[in-house]
N, C-alpha and C positions, 0 to 999 in steps of 0.2 A: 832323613831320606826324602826323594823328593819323586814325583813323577816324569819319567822322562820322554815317554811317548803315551799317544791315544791312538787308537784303532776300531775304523766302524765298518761290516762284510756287508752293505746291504743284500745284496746277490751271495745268499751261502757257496766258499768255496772258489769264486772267482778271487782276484786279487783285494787287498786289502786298501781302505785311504786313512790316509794318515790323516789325525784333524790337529788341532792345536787346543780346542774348546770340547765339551762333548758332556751333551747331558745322560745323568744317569738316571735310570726309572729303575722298577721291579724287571722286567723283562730286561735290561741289559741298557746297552749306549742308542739313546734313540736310534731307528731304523736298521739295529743290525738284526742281519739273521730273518731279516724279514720276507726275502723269497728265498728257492731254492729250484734246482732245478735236478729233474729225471731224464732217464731215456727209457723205450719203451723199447721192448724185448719182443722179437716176432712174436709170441704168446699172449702179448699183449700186456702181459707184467709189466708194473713199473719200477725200474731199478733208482735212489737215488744215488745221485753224482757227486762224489765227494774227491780230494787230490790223490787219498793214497791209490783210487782203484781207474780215475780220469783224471791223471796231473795234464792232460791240456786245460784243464781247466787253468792253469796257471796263465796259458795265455791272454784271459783278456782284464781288461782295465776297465774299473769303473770309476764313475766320478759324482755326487753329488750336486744339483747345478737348484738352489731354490728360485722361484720367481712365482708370479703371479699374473694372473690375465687383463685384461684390460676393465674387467668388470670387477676385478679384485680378487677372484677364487685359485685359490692355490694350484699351483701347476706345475709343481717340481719334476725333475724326472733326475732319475739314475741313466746316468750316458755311459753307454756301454762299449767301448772299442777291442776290439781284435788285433792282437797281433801276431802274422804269421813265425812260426817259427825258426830261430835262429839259424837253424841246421837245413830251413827249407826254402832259404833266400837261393838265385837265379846265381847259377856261377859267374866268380870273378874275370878280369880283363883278361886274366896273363892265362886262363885255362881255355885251350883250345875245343870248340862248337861242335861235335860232327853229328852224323845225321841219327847215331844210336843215343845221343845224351836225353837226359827226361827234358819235354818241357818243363819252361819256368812255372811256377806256381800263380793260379791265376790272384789278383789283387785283390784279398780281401775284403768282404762286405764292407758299406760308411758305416760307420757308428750307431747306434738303436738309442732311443730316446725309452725308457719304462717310466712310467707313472711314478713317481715315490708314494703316494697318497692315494691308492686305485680306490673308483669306485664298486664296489663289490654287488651292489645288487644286480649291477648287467655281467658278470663273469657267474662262470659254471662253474660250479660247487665240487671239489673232487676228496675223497676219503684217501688223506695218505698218511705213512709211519714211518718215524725216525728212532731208528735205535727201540723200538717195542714199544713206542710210546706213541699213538696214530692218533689224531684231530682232522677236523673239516678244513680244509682250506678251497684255492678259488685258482682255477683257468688263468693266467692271462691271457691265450688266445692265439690264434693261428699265425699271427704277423710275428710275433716272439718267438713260437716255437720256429716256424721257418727259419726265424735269422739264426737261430741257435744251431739247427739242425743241419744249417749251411756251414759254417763255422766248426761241428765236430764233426760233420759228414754223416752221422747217423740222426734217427730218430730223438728229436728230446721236446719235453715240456716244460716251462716256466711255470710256478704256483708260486702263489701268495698265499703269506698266512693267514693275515685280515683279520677276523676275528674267531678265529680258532685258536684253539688253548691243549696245549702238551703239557702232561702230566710228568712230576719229580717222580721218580721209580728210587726204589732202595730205602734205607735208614739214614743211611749218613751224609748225605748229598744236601737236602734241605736245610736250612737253618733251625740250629737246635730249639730256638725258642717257639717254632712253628710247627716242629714234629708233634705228631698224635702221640698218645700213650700208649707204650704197649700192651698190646690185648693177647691173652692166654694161643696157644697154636690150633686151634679149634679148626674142624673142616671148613667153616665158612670162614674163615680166617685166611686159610690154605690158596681158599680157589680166590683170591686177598684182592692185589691190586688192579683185575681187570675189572673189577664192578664197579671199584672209585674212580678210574677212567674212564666207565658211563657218565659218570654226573662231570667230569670236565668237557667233554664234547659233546652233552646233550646242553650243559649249560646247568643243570639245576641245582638248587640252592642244597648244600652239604650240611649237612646238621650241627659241624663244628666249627671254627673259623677258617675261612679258606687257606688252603694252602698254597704255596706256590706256585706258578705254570712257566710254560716256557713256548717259544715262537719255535725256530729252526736251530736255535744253539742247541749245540748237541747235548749235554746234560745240565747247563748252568749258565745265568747268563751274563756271569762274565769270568773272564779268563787271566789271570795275574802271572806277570814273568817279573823277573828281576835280573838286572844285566851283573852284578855280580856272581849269579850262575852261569850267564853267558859267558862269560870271559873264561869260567872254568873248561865253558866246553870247547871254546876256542883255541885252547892252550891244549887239546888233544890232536889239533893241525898245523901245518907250516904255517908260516908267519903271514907269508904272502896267498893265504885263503881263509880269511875270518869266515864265521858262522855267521849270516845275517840271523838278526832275531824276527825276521820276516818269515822264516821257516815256520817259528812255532806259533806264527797266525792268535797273537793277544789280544785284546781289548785295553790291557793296562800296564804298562810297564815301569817298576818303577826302579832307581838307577844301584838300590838295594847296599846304599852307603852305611856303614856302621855293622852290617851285619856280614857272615860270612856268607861263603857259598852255599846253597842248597840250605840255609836258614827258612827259606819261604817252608819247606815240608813241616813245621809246627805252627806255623803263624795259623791261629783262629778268630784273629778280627784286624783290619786296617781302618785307620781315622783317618779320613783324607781333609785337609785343610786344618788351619787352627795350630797351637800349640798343645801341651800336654795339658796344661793350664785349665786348657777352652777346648776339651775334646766334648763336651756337650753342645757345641756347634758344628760340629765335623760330621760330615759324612760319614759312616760305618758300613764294610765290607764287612760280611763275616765266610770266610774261605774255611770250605766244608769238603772238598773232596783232592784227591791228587790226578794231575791228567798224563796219563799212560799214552805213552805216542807210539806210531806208527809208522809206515815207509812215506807219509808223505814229506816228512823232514828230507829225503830225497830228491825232491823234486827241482827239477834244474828251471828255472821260472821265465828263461830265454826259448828253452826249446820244446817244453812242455811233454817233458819225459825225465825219466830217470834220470839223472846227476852221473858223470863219470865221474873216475877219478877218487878223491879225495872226500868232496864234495857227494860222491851216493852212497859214503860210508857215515853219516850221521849218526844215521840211526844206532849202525852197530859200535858204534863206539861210546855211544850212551849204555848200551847193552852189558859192559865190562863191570859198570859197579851203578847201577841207576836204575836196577829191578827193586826198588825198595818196598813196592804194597803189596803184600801176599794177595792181594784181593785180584790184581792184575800180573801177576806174576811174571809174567813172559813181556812186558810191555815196558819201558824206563821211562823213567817220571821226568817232567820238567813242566815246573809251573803247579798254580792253584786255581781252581775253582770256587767263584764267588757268587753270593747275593749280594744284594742291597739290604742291609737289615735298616736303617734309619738315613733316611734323606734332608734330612733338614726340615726347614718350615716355608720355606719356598714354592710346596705344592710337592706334583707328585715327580716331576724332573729337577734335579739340582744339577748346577754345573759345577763342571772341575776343569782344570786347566793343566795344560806343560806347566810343571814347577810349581804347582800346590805341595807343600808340606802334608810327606806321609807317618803316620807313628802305629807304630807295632802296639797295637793295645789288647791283644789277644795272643797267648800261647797255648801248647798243649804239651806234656812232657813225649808224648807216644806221636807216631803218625798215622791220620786216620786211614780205614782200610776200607778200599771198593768193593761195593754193592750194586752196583746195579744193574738188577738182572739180565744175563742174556746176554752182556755187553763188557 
């Protein structure tokens, strides 16, 4: 088995880049998941923006661009394009002009340049929560929120995570070797995991060995598909409308040779690189939870709305036989959720590549079932 694609979101929720190379840390494929953006709600609430509930998010494109200044200091930015929507292009030649048609749509903003590497002592510090799990993050700033705001037409905010830290919620999610013990059901047991999400956004040292954290990935930070399941899914539509695997927004894909379909729901560890031989030089993934999707599988990525056709019934054709974890019951699985459990000796990023050799060095005979709370 080999890998067949890489994927890194810096901008949670915009479009995806596709890399060739891509290092892996604790927190996921360098710089994913490391902004995200909200709209604010006349109340002043902040909602985040994610596809299933803002698929224009689909429309825009980002792109990684590194460089440095003239004095040598880092100066990368995330270039950020908009594009209008398909269905909201200026009518064709042959359709006749009169004076009741809409006008055309005005030209899209240029492209925004974001920092990939912000300096966080001059941004303002803001308290947000994803999925019940809330950390400190950081303003980007009135110039971002405008572009952004111009672009959905409503209110919205760009944050960074920076150096704020989202706590693993559940049992099963974290890598087994780094779960606590469990402790008796005691009331302060009960009132449980908001005290230990004190000590991740105050920062303070935990009495046991730390535990995992997370940026903006929603509960893991990283995400496994295998296109041997894809082709399953593909085989539920005409011939002439494949499933992109672009839908289910990965971090790792790999081309899931030798196994069958939907094989990934017992896989509990990946060796990336190396033979069987040499798996004490490989990288180790250990894939800890199943991801339950939602209507952004939907999403039509030209027009930045719901999918006709064919194409807006993903989800529910997943729906027929693919409710497999009682934990998410109403939701059908596709794909793993991973840690880093062992990185090599290369430091705290290792790289991997298109077409490292993957080996299935971990099973389960059961599949494991979602926890985590509230979600």
């Amino acid at each position: 088995m080999k890998i067949r694609s890489l994927h890194v979101y810096p901008i949670k929720a915009l479009r995806g880049i596709p890399l060739e190379h891509a290092q892996l840390g604790p927190q996921g494929i360098r710089y994913d998941r490391r902004f995200m953006l909200y709209t604010v709600r006349p109340n002043g609430e902040w909602k985040k923006m994610q596809l299933d509930s803002y698929p224009q998010c689909a429309l825009f494109e980002q792109q990684i661009i590194h460089r440095a200044d003239s004095s040598g200091k880092d100066s990368s930015v995330i270039v950020v394009r908009y594009h209008q929507p398909a269905d909201g292009e200026a009518s064709s030649e042959s359709e006749t002009t009169t004076s009741s048609s809409p006008p055309p749509p005005p030209p899209p903003p240029p492209p925004i340049e974001v920092p990939l590497n912000p300096e966080i002592s001059s941004l303002e510090a803001a308290a947000v929560d994803l999925h019940g799990s809330p950390a400190s993050a950081y303003r980007m700033g009135d110039h971002y929120d405008a572009w952004f705001s111009e672009c959905f037409g409503i209110p919205v905010i760009l944050v960074y995570i920076g150096d704020g830290k989202r706590a693993v919620l559940g049992n099963t999610l974290p890598p087994k070797a780094k779960q606590q013990p469990k402790q008796p059901a005691t009331p302060e047991r009960q009132k449980g995991w908001m005290s230990s999400l004190a000590s991740y956004v105050t920062g303070s040292k935990p009495e046991e060995a730390p535990a995992p954290w997370l940026t903006f990935t929603d509960v893991a930070p990283f995400l496994v598909t295998s296109e041997s399941s894809l082709k399953d899914v593909c085989a539920r539509f005409p011939d002439d409308q494949p499933v992109g695997m672009f839908r289910f927004r990965p971090n790792i894909v790999v081309d899931g040779d030798g196994e069958e379909a939907w094989a990934e729901d017992f896989w509990t560890e990946l060796t990336i690189g190396g033979h069987a031989a040499q798996q004490q030089t490989g990288s180790k993934l250990a894939l800890t939870g199943n991801c339950g999707r939602c209507t952004s599988l939907n999403v039509d990525y030209q027009t930045g709305k719901p999918s006709t056709g064919e194409m807006g019934n993903v989800l529910k054709k997943l729906m027929k036989d693919r409710r497999v974890d009682p934990g998410v019951k109403y939701s059908p699985v596709f794909g793993r959720y991973a840690f880093l459990e062992k990185g090599g000796d290369a430091g705290e990023f290792v790289t991997v590549s298109v077409g490292d050799e993957v080996q299935v060095t971990g099973r389960s005979s059961e599949r494991s079932v979602w926890d985590w709370p509230g979600l």
